[in-house]
C-alpha positions in Angstrom: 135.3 98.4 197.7 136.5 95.3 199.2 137.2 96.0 203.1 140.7 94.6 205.6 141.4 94.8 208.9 144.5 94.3 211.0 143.7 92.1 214.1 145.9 91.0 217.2 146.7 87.2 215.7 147.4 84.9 217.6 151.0 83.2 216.8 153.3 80.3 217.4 156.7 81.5 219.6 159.1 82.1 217.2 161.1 79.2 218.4 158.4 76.9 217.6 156.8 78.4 214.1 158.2 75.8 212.0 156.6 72.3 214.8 153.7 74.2 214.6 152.6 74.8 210.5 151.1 72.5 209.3 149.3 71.1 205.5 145.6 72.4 205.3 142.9 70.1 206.5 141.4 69.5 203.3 144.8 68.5 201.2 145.6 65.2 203.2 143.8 61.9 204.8 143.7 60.6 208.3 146.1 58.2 207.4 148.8 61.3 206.7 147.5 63.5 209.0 148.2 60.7 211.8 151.6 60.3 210.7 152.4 63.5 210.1 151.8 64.3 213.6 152.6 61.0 215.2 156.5 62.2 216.8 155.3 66.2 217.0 152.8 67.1 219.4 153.5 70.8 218.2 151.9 70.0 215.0 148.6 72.1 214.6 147.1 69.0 212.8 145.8 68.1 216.6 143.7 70.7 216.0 142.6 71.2 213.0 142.5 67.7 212.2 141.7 66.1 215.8 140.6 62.9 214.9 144.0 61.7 214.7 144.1 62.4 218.7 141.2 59.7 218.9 140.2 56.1 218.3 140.8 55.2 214.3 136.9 54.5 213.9 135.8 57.3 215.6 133.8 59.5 212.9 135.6 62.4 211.5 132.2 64.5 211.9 131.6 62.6 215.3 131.1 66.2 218.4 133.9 64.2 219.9 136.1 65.8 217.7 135.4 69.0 217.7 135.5 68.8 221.7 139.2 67.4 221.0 139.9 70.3 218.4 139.3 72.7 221.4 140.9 71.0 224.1 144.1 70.8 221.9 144.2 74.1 221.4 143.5 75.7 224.9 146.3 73.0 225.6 148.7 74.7 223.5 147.9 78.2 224.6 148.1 76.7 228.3 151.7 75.8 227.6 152.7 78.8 226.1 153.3 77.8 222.4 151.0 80.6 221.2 150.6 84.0 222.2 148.3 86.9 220.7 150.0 90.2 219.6 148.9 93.1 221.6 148.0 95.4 219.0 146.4 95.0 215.7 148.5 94.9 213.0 148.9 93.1 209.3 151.4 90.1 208.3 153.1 89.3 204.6 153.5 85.6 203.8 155.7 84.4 201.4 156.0 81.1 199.7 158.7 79.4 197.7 158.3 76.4 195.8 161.2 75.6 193.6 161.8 79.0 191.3 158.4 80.1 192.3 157.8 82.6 194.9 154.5 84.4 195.9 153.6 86.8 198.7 150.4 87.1 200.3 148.5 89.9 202.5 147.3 88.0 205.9 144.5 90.1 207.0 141.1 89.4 207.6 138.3 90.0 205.3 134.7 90.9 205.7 131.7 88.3 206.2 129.7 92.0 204.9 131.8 91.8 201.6 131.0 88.1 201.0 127.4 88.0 201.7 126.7 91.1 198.9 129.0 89.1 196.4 132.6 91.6 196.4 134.2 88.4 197.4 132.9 86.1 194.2 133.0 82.9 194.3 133.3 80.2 191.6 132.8 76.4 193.6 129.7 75.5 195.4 130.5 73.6 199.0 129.2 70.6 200.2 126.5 70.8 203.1 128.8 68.0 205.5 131.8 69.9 204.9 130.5 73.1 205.3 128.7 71.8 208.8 132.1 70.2 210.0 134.1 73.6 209.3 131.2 75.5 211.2 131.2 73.4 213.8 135.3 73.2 214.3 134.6 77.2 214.3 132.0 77.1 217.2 134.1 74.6 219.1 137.6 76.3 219.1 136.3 80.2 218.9 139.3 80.9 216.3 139.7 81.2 212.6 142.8 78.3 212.3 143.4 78.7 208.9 143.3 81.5 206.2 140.3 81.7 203.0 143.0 82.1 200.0 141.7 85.1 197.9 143.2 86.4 195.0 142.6 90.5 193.2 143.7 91.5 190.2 147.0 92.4 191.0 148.0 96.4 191.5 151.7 97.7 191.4 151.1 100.0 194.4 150.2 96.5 196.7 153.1 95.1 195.3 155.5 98.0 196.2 154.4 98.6 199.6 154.9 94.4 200.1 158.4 94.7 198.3 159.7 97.8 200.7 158.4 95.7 203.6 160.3 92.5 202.9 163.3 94.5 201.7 164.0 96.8 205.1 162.9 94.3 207.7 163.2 91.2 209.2 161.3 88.5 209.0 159.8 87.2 212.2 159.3 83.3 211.1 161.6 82.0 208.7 162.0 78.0 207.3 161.5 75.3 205.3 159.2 72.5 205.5 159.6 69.0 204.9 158.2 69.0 201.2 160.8 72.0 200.7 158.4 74.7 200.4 159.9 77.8 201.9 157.5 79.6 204.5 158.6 83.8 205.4 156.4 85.7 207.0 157.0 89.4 208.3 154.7 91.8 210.6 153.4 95.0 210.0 152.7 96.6 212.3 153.2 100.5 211.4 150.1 102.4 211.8 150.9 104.3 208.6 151.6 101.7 206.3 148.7 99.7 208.0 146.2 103.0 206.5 147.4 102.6 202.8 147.1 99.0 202.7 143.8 99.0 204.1 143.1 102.2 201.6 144.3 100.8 198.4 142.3 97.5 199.2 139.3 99.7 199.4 139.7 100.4 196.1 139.2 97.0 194.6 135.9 96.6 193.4 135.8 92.9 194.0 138.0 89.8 195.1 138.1 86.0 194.5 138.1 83.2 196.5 141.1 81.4 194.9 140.4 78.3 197.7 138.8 77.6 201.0 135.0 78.3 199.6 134.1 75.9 203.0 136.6 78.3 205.4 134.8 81.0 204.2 131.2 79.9 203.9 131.4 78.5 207.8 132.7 82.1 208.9 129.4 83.3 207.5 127.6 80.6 209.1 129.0 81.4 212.5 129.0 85.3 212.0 124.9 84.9 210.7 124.4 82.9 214.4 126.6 85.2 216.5 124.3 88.1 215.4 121.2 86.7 216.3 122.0 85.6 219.6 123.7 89.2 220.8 121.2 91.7 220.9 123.3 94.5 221.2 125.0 93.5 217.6 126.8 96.7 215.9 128.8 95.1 213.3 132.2 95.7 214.5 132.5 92.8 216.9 135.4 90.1 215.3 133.0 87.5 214.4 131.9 89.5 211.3 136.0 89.3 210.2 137.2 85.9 208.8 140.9 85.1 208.3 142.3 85.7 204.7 145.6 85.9 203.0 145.6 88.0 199.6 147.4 87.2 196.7 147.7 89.3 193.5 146.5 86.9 190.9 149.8 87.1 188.4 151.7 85.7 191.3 149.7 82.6 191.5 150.4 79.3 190.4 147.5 76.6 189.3 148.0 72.5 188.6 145.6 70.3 187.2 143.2 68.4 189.4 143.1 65.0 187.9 139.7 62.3 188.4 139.8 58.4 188.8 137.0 56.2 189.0 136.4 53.1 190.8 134.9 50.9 187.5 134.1 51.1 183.9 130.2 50.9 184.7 130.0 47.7 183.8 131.5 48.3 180.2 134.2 46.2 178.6 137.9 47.8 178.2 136.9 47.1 174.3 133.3 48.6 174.4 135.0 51.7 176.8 137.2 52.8 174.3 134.8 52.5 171.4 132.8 54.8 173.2 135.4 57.7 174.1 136.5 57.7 170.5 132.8 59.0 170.0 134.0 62.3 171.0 137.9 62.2 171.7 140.3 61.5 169.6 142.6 58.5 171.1 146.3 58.0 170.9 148.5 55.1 172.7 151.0 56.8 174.3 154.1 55.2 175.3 154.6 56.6 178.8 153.1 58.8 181.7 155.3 61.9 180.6 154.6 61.2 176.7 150.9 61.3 177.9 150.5 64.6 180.0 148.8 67.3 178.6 150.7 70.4 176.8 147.6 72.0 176.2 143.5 73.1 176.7 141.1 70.5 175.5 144.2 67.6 176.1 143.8 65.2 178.4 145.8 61.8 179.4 144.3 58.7 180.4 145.3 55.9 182.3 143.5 52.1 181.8 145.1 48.8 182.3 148.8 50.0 182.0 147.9 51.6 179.5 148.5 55.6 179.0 146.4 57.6 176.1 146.5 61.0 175.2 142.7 62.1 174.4 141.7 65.4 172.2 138.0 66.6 172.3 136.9 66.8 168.7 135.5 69.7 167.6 132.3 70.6 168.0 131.8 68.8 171.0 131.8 71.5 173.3 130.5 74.9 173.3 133.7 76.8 173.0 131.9 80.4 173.9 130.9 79.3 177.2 133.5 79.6 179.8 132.1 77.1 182.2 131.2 74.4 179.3 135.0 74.6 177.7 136.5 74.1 181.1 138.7 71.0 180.4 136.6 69.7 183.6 133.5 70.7 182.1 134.3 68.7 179.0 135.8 65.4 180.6 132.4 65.3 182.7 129.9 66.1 180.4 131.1 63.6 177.2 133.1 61.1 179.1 132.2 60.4 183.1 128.3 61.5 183.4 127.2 59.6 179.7 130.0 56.9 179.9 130.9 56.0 183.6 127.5 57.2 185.0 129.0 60.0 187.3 125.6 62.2 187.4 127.1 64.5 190.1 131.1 64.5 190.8 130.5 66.4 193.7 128.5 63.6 195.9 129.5 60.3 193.5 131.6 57.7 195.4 133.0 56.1 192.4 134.7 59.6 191.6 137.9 60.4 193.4 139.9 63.7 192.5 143.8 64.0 192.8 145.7 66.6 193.3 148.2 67.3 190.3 151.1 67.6 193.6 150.9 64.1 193.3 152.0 63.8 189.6 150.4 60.9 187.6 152.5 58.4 189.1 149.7 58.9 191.6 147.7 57.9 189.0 149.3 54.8 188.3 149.5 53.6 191.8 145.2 54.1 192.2 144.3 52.2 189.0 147.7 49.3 189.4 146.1 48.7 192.8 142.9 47.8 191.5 141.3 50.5 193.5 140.4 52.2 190.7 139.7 51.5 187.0 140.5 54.7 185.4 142.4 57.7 185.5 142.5 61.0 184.0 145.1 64.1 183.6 144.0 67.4 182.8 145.6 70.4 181.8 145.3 73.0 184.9 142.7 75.6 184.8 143.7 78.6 184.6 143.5 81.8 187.4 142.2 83.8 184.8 139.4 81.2 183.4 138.8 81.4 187.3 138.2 85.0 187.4 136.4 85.0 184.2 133.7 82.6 185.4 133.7 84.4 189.1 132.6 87.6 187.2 130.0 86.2 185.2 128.7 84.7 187.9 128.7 81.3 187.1 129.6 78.3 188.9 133.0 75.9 188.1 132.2 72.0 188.2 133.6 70.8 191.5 137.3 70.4 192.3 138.3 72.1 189.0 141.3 74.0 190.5 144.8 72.9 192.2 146.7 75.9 193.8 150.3 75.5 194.6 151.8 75.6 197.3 149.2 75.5 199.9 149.3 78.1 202.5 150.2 76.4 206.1 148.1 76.4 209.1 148.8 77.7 212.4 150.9 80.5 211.6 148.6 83.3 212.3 144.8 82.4 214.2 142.0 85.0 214.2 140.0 84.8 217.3 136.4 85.8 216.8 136.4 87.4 220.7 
């Protein structure tokens, strides 16, 4: 049984939606994120990425930060950009990236649910990054942007969505800069409301499709609002976390694609020798020529040079649905024995990049000299996802690119 809840979110004025949304947190740098929201002081990047509102060496995790998060945002309500709806109702978001389209729940979810595993997880988080999301929850008192979870998708969902975008209007409406087109509709009938919240109910289990951190610093702050109220019950909003739902076969997943700062002090020559142990290695005349069409594929890029690579057989478990993860495989017979990256989740030589970027990213970080290497990979799928999620098991870090990424700002949950 996996539990919703409308709530009264609080929302940009309609004239203002489109200022306001913004990339997640966690998709771009301060260097973007500055620039981004250098001529728009609407942008909701001053708050959920306040740093750019302060000195350039100020540290991201400095409490000066978080202070500016909530000053931006009590700013913002001051002047009327935001207001909170004044009855508790649900929202549909919808997304359109070239011919793809996808439409979410937005409700919230329960910190209940997570903590006795209905919402699975398949990514472990990092300790700072968990802190800094807690602490930008303590600061500004609101949820500011949505845990992406995924179910196995039901027809009944989709037909109560479908009737609700088909009869009514949408209340925000527009297209970002990158060309993704954001819709997002209210609902607010109390019957409707019931059988969404009903037919939920009847999941067994969800997924956390991204925003592992989001959700793991709601717990955090939910675990530390009950201890410090004695009079506790369980329904206050502190034990709800914002979350948008979206029926897995609707989903889209990219490849998440590594570089690494040097060749661990082999030679190009010695480098090579060494891959061919365990991967089949073809020149390839061209970025395109080099991507990979399929599982166990992978492209890589050294000194100008592009190279398809194909795990031989046998050098892989292929019953084990972590260990034949296309990830799994690049780190365990390529970057732990060969470049020395023990753990990709902590190692500064590793970098990950997001397959948005396409491998002319790739190009750019090794052509620079910033990096040595570079590797493509062919995306991990939702289902491989959901596979490992119900065996319990644990994906190796940064092994999943979804597309397009929700926005933030559209919808806040206040824990009050």
């Amino acid at each position: 049984m996996v539990k919703i809840k409308p709530f009264r979110g609080i929302r940009p004025v309609k004239e203002l939606a489109d200022k306001i949304a913004a990339p997640p947190y966690d998709i771009i740098n301060f260097e973007e994120a500055r620039s981004l929201a250098a001529d728009n002081p609407y942008s909701f990047l001053h708050v959920s990425r306040a740093e750019i509102d302060l000195p350039p060496e100020t540290d991201p995790y400095d409490e000066k930060v978080y202070q500016k998060a909530r000053e931006n945002l009590e700013a913002m309500l001051a002047k009327g950009w935001f207001f909170q709806d004044a009855t508790e109702m649900l929202y549909i978001y919808r997304q359109i990236m070239d011919k793809h389209s996808q439409y979410g729940l937005i409700t919230t979810a329960n910190v209940n649910d997570y903590l006795k595993g209905k919402i699975k997880i398949h990514e472990l988080t990092r300790q700072d990054k968990e802190m800094d999301r807690t602490k930008h929850l303590e600061y500004t008192n609101v949820n500011t942007g949505p845990v992406f979870l995924t179910y196995p998708a039901k027809p009944v969902i989709d037909t109560i969505i479908h009737q609700i975008v088909t009869e009514s209007q949408p209340e925000y409406d527009f297209t970002a800069v990158d060309g993704i087109q954001h819709t997002f509709w209210l609902v607010n009938d109390r019957e409707t409301i019931l059988k969404l919240v009903n037919h939920f109910s009847q999941l067994p289990h969800c997924y956390i499709a991204d925003g592992h951190h989001r959700a793991k610093s709601a717990v955090s702050v939910a675990k530390m609002r009950r201890e410090r109220n004695p009079h506790h019950t369980g329904n206050e909003e502190y034990n709800w976390f914002l979350a948008a739902f979206f029926p897995h076969n609707q989903l889209r997943t990219l490849e998440y694609n590594r570089t690494v700062k040097d060749l661990n002090n082999l030679t190009e020559e010695e480098f090579l020798t060494k891959v061919g142990e365990k991967f089949i290695i073809k020149p390839a005349e061209c970025a395109i020529c080099a991507k990979p069409s399929a599982p166990n594929h992978f492209a890589m890029y050294l000194n100008k040079h592009w190279y398809t690579l194909i795990a031989k057989p046998g050098t892989f478990d292929a019953t084990d649905p972590v260990a034949s993860l296309d990830v799994a495989i690049l780190q365990n017979n390529l970057l732990k024995p060969l470049l020395g990256i023990d753990d990709p989740r902590t190692d500064k030589r590793l970098d990950f990049v997001g397959g948005i970027r396409g491998l002319e990213e790739l190009e750019k970080r090794v052509d620079s000299g910033e990096m040595a290497v570079a590797f493509a990979l062919y995306p991990t799928s939702i289902e491989q996802l959901m596979t490992i999620a119900d065996a319990g098991k644990i994906m190796p870090p940064k092994s999943t690119w979804f597309e397009p990424k929700l926005r933030s700002g559209l919808v806040l949950h206040s824990l009050d």
